[in-house]
C-alpha positions as CSV (number, residue, x, y, z in Angstrom):
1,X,5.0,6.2,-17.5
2,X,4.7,3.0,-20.0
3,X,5.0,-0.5,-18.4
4,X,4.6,0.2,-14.8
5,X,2.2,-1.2,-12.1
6,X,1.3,0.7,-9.5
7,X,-0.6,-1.7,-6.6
8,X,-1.4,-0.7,-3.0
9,X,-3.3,-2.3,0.2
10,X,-5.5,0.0,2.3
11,X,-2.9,1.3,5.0
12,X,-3.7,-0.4,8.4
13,X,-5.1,0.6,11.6
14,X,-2.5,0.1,14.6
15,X,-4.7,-0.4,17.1
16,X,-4.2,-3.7,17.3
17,X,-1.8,-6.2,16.0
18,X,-1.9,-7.8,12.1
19,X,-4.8,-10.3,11.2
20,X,-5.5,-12.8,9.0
21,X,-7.1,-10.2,7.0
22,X,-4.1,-7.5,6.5
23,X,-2.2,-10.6,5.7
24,X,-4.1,-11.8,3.0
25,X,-4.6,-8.7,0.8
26,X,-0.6,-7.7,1.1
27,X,-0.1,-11.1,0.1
28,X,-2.0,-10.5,-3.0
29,X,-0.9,-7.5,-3.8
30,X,3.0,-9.1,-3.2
31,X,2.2,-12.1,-5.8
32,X,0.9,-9.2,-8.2
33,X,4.3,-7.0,-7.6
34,X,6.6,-10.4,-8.3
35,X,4.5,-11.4,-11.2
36,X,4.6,-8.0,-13.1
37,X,8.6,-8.0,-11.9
38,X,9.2,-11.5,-13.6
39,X,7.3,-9.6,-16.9
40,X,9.3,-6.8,-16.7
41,X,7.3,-3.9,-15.7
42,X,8.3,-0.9,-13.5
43,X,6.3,-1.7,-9.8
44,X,5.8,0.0,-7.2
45,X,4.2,-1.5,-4.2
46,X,2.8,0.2,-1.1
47,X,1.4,-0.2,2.2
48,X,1.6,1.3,5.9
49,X,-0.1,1.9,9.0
50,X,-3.2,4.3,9.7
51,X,-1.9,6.2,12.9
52,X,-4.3,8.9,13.4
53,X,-8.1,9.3,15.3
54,X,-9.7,8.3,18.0
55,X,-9.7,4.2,18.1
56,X,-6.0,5.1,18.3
57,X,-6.4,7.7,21.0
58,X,-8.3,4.9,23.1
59,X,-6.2,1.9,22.3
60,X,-2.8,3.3,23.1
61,X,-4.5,5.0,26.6
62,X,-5.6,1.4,27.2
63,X,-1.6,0.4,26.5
64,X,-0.5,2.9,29.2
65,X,1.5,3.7,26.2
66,X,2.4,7.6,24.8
67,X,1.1,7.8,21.5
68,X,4.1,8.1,20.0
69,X,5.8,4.7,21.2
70,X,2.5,2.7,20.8
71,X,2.0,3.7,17.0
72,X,6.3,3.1,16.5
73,X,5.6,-0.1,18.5
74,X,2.6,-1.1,16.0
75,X,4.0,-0.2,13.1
76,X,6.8,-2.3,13.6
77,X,5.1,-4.7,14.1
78,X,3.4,-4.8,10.9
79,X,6.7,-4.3,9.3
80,X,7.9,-7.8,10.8
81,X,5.1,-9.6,10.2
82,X,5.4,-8.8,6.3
83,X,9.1,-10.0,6.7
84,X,8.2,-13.2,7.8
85,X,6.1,-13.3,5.1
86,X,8.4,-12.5,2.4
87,X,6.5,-9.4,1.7
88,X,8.6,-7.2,-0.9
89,X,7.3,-3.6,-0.9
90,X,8.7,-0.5,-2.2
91,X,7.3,1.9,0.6
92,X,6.3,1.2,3.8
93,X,3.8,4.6,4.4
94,X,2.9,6.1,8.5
95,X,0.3,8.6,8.7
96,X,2.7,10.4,11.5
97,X,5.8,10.6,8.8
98,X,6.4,14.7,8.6
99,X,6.5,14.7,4.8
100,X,2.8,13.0,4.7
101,X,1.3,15.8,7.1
102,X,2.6,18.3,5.4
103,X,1.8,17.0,2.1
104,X,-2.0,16.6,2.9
105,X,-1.9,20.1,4.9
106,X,-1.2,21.2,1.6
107,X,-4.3,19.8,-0.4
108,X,-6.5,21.1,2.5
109,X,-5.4,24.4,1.8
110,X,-6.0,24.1,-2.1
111,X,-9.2,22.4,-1.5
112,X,-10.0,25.3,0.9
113,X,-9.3,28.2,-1.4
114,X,-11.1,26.4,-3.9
115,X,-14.4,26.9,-2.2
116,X,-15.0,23.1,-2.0
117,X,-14.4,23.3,2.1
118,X,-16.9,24.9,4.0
119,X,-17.5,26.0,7.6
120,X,-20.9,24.8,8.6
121,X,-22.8,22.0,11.5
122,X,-22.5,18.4,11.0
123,X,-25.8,16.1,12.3
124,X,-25.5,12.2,12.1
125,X,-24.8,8.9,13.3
126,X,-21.3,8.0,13.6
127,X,-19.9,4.4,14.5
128,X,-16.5,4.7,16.2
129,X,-15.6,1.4,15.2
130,X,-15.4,2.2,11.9
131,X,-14.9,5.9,12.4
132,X,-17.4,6.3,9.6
133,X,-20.5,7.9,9.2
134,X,-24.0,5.8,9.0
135,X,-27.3,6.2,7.9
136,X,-30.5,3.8,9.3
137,X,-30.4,1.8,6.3
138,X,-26.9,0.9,7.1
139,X,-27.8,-0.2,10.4
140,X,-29.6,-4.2,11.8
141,X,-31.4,-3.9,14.7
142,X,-29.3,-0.1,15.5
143,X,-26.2,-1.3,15.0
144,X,-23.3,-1.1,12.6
145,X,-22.6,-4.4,10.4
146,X,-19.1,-4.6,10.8
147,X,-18.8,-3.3,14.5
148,X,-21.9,-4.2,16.1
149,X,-21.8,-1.1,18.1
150,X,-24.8,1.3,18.2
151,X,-23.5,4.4,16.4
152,X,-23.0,8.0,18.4
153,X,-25.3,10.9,17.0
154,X,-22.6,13.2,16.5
155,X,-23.3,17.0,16.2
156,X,-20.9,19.7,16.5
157,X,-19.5,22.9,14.5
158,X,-17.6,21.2,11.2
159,X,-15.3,22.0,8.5
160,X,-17.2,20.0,5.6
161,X,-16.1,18.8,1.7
162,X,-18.7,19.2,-0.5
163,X,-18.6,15.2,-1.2
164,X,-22.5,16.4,-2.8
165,X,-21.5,18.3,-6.0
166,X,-19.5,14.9,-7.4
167,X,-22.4,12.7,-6.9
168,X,-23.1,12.6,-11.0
169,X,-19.7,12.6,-12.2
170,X,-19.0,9.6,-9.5
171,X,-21.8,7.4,-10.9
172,X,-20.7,8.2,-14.5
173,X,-17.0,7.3,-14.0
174,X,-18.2,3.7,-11.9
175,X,-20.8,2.8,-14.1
176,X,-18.4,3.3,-17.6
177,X,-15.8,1.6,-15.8
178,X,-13.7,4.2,-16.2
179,X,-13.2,3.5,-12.7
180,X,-13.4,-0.1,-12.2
181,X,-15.1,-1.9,-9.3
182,X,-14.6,-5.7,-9.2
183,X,-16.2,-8.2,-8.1
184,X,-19.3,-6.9,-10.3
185,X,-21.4,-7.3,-7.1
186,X,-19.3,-4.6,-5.4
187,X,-19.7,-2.5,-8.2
188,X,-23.7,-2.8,-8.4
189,X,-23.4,-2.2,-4.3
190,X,-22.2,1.1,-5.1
191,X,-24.0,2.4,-7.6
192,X,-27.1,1.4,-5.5
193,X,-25.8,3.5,-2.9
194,X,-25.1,6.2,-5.5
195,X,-28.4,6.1,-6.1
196,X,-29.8,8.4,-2.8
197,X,-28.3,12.0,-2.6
198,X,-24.9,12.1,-1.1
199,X,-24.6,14.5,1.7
200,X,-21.2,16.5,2.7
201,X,-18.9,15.5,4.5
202,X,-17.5,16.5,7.8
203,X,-14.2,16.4,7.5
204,X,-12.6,18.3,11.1
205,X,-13.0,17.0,14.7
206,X,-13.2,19.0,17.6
207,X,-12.6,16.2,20.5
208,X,-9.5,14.4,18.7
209,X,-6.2,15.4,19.4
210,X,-4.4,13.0,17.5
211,X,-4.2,14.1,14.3
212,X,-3.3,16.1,11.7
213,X,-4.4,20.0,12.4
214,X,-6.2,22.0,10.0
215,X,-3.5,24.5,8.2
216,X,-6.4,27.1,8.3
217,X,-8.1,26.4,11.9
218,X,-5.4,24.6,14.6
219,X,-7.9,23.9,16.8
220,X,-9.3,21.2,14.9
221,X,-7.7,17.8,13.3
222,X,-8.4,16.3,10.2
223,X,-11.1,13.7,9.8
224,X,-9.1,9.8,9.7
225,X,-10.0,8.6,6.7
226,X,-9.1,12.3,4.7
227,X,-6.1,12.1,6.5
228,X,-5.6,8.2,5.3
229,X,-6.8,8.0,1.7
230,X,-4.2,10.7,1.0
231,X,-1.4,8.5,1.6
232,X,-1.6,6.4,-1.9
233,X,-0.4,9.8,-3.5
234,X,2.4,10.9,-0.6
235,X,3.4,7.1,-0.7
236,X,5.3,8.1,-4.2
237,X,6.5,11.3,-2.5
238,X,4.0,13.3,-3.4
239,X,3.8,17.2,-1.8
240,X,0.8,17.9,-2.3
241,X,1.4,20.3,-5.6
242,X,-1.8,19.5,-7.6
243,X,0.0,20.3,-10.8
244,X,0.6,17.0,-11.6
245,X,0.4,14.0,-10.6
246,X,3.6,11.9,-9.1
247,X,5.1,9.2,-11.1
248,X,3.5,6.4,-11.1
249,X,0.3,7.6,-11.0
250,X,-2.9,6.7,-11.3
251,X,-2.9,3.4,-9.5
252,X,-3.6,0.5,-11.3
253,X,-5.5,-1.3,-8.4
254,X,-6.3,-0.6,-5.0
255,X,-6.9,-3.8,-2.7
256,X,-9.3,-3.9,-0.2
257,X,-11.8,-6.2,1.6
258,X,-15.7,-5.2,1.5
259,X,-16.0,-2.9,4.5
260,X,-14.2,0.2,3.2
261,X,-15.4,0.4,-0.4
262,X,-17.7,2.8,0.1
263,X,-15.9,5.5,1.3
264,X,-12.9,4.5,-1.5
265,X,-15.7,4.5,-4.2
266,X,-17.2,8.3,-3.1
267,X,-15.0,10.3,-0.9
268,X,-11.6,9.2,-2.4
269,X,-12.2,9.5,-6.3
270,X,-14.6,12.5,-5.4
271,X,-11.4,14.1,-3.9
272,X,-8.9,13.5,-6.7
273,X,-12.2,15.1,-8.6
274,X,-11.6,18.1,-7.0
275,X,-8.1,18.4,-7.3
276,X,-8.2,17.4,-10.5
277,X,-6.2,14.7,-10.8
278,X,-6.8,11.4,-12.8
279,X,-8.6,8.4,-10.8
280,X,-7.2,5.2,-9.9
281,X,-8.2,2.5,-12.3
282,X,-9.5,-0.1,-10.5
283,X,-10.4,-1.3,-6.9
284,X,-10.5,-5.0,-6.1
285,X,-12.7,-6.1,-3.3
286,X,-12.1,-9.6,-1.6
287,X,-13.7,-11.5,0.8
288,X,-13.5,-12.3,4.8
289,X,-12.0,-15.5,6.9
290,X,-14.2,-17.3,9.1
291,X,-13.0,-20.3,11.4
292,X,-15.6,-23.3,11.3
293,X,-18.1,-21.2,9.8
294,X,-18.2,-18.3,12.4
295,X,-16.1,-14.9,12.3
296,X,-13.2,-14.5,13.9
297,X,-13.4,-12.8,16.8
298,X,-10.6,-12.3,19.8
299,X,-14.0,-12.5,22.1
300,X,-14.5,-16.3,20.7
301,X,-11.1,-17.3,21.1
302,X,-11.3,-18.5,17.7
303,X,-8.3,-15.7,16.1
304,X,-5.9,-17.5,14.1
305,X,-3.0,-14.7,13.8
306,X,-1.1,-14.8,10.6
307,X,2.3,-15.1,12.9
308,X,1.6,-18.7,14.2
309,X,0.6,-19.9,10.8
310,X,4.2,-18.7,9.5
311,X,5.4,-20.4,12.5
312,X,3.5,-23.5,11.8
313,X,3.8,-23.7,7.9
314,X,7.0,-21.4,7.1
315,X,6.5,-18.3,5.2
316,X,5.8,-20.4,1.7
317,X,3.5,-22.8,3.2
318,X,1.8,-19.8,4.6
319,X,1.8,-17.8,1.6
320,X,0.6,-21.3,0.0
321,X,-2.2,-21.7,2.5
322,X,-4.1,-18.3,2.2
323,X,-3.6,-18.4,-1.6
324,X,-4.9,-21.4,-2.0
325,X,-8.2,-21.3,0.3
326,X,-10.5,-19.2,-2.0
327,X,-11.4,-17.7,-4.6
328,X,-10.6,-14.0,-4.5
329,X,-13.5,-11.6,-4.0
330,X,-15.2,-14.2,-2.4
331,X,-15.7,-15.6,1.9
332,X,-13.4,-18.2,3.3
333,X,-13.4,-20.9,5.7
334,X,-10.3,-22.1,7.5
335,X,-9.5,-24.1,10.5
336,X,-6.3,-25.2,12.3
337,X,-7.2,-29.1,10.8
338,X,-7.9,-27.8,6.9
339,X,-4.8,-26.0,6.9
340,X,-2.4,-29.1,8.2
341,X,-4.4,-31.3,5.2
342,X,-4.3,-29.3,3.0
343,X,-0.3,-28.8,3.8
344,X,0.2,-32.1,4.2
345,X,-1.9,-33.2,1.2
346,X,-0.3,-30.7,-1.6
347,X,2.6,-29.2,-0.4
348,X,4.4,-32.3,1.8
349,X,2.8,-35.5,-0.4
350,X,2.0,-33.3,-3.6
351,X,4.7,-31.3,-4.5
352,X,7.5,-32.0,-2.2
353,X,7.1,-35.7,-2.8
354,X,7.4,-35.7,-6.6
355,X,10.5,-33.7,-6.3
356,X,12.3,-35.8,-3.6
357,X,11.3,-39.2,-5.7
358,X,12.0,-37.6,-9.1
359,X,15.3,-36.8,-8.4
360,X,15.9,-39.7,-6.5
361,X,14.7,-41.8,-9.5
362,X,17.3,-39.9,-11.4
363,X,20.2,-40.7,-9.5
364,X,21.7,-43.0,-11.7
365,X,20.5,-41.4,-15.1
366,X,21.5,-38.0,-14.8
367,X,19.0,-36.5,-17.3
368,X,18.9,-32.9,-18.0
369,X,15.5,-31.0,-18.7
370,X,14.4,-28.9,-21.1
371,X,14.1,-25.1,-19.5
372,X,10.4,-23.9,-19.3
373,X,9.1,-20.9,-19.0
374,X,5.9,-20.2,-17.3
375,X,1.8,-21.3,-19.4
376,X,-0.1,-18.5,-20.6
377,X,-3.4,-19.2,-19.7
378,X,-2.1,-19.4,-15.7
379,X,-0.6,-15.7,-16.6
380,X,-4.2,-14.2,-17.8
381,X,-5.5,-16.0,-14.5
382,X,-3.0,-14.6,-12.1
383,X,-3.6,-11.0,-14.2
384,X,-7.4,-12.0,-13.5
385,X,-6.5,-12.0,-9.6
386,X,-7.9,-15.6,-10.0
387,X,-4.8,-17.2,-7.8
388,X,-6.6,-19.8,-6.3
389,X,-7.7,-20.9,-9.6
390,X,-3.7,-20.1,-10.6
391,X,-3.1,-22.4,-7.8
392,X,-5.6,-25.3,-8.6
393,X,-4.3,-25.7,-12.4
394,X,-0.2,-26.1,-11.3
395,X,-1.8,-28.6,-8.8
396,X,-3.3,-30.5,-11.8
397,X,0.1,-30.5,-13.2
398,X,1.2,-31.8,-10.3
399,X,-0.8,-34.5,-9.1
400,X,-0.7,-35.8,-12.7
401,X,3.0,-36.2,-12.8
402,X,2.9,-37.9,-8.8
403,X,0.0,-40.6,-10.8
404,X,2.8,-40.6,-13.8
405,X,5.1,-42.0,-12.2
406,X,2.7,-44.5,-10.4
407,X,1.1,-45.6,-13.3
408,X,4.5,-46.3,-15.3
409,X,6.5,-47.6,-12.2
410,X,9.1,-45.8,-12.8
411,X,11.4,-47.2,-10.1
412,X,11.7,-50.5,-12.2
413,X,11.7,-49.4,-15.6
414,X,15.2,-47.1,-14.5
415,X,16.2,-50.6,-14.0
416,X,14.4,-52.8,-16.6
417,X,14.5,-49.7,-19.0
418,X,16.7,-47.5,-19.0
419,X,16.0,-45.5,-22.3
420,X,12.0,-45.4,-21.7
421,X,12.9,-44.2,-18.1
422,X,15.1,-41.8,-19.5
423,X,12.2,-40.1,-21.9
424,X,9.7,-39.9,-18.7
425,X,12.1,-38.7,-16.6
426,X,12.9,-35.6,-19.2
427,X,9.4,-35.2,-19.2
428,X,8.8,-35.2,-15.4
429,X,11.7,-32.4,-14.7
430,X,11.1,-30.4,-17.1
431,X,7.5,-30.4,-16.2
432,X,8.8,-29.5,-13.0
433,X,10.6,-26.9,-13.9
434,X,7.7,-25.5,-15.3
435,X,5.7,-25.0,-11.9
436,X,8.8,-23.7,-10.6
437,X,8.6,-21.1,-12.8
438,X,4.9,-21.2,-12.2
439,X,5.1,-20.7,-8.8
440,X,8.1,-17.9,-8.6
441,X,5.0,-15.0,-7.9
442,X,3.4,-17.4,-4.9
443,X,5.9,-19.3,-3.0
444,X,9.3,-17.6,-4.5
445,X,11.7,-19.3,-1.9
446,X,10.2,-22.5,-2.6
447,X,10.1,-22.2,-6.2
448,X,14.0,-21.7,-6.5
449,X,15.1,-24.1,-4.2
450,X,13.2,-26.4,-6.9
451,X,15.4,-24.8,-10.0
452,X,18.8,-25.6,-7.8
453,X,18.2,-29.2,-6.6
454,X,17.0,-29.7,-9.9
455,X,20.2,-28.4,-11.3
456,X,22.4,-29.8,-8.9
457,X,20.5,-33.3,-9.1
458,X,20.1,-33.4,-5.4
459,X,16.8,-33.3,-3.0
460,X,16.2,-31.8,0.0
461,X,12.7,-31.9,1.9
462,X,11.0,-28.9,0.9
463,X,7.8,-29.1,3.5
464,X,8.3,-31.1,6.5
465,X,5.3,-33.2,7.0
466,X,3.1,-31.9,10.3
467,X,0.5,-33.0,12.8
């Protein structure tokens, strides 16, 4: 297929409710969707929920909840928390949809008969938290990084993949690029763990229920992440028929944030390996929140959920606010005081302001601007992922156009001078209209409500100053 995008998020756990995380790479990946759309590619944009394994097993016994109606429950509300956001996604995948368990039934059974599935005895530590599986070097002071749990040695009769026999081919395809790893410091991280022998993988589990049973031994379930990383190809309705490939396919990136790039970098291209189907062409890894310098953690108190800053900012001041905090791949730092500045700083006195008062200083004038369409250097930064930087260069525009109008006085010279007003004041809309256009991929509500008031030659506050 010519001219398409394909662009997905990792598909979320449900064990507990949207973060400030989940927000901030489906908001990425919706500003890449809108932005192709405006260009006129064919997108399709998924996302979901991870509904199977144990933390789920534990979490919705802790809920006094069945499985069933805690993971529907979850779901939905991952579903509303993307609405409020103003999330536009073409398929909203669950892990328990009927057409995705049968789909991935169907690839065990190929991989299977292939030989590349084997019964044998799995030894190793194994950190629940992450439902992955750890070596020592992964470890500080015995613990997992992410989880800070002391891992389980796990031993018991296994189903494994034969993640071992790919170990060459997956260091060739990541070190030509062929498939892409970005930020380059992800990509060196993986090809250093590339680097010692990768062992097979066990991919059944004897103690948890919830999941999806092995076509070719019932009594076991399907290893999470197996289970998961299968979804970016029943997402475009995929049955599991390793003929071909669905439409769309390969994707064109795969978001994700550090933690869970080294299972996407060796178990999920090794299995496409095996099936023979082309490899997705890149993976984006971003960076983590912290609040005042310290991870959030629901233990600290110090959580911001993405909910109450929609609440707070509205779903474009939101959208504005993660964008806008750092540069993609990278950490950042917010706080409940840097995000009312920085709202109050560009989005009530920055751009809201110069729209109000340019309009308002064109009451009496009427002039028309000149339609814009949007720069080219801010498209190869958005197509960069560098949005932040996106953001910072229509904020230049900005800014100079609030000092413009300082710096002529513009309020007397609509008076004094009519005709020099009226050349400024072409200027100033149209430049306007420019970020409008600008920002149709980031804040897409915002950025229309611009185009009409300045067509109809009326203001209306956009953002609401707050305290």
């Amino acid at each position: 297929m010519k001219n398409k995008f394909y662009i997905t998020t990792p598909i979320y756990y449900v064990n507990d409710k949207p973060h400030l995380g989940h927000a901030y790479t489906t908001l990425v990946a919706d500003v890449l969707v809108r932005y192709f759309k405006l260009k006129g590619e064919k997108v399709f944009f998924l996302t979901g929920t991870d509904e199977h394994g144990a933390k789920i097993e534990k979490a919705a016994k802790e809920a006094k909840k069945s499985l069933r109606e805690f993971c529907d429950e979850k779901a939905e509300q991952f579903k509303k928390a993307w609405a409020n956001l103003n999330i536009s996604y073409d398929k909203f995948i669950r892990t328990s949809d009927k057409e995705h368990i049968e789909a991935v039934q169907n690839v065990l059974k190929v991989l299977f008969n292939k030989g590349l599935i084997y019964k044998g005895t799995y030894e190793g530590l194994y950190c629940p938290g992450c439902e992955q599986c750890k070596t020592k070097e992964d470890l500080i002071d015995g613990r997992c990084q992410e989880h800070k749990l002391e891992p389980e040695l796990m031993k018991e009769e296994s189903y494994l993949f034969k993640l071992s026999l790919f170990q060459d081919i997956l260091k060739e395809k990541i070190e030509s690029d062929e498939l892409e790893i970005i930020p380059k410091e992800r990509k060196k991280e993986v090809l250093s763990f590339l680097k010692k022998p990768l062992q097979d993988i066990s991919i059944s589990r004897q103690k948890v229920k919830w999941g999806v049973p092995l076509p070719f031994d019932q009594k076991l379930t399907l290893y999470v992440w197996i289970d998961a990383f299968l979804n970016y190809l029943t997402g475009l309705g995929w049955k599991g028929d390793v003929k071909e490939a669905p439409d769309f396919w390969p994707a064109d990136l795969h978001l994700m944030s550090k933690d869970i790039l080294r299972v996407h970098a060796t178990i999920w291209p090794a299995l496409l390996l095996a099936l023979g189907l082309p490899l997705p062409k890149r993976i984006f890894v971003h960076g983590y929140f912290t609040i005042d310098g310290q991870k959030m953690s629901k233990t600290l108190g110090n959580v911001i959920w993405p909910d109450e800053i929609v609440e707070k900012f509205g779903a474009d001041g939101a959208r504005y606010l993660l964008l806008s905090n750092m540069s993609f791949g990278k950490d950042g730092d917010i706080s409940w005081q840097k995000l009312n500045e920085k709202y109050n700083a560009d989005l009530a006195n920055g751009l809201g302001n110069l729209l109000s008062r340019t309009i308002k200083l064109n009451e009496t004038l009427s002039v028309q601007p000149e339609n814009q369409e949007s720069i080219s250097d801010l498209c190869k930064l958005i197509e960069e992922l560098k949005f932040k930087e996106a953001l910072d260069q229509i904020w230049q525009k900005i800014n100079w156009a609030n000092k413009h109008i300082e710096e002529k006085q513009l309020w007397i010279l609509t008076k004094d001078n009519p005709q020099e007003a009226q050349k400024i004041l072409k200027e100033l809309l149209s430049l306007i209209l420019q970020v409008a256009e600008c920002l149709l991929p980031f804040i897409p509500e915002t950025a229309q409500k611009i185009k009409e008031q300045i067509r109809e030659n009326n203001s209306q506050i956009l953002f609401p100053r707050v305290k």
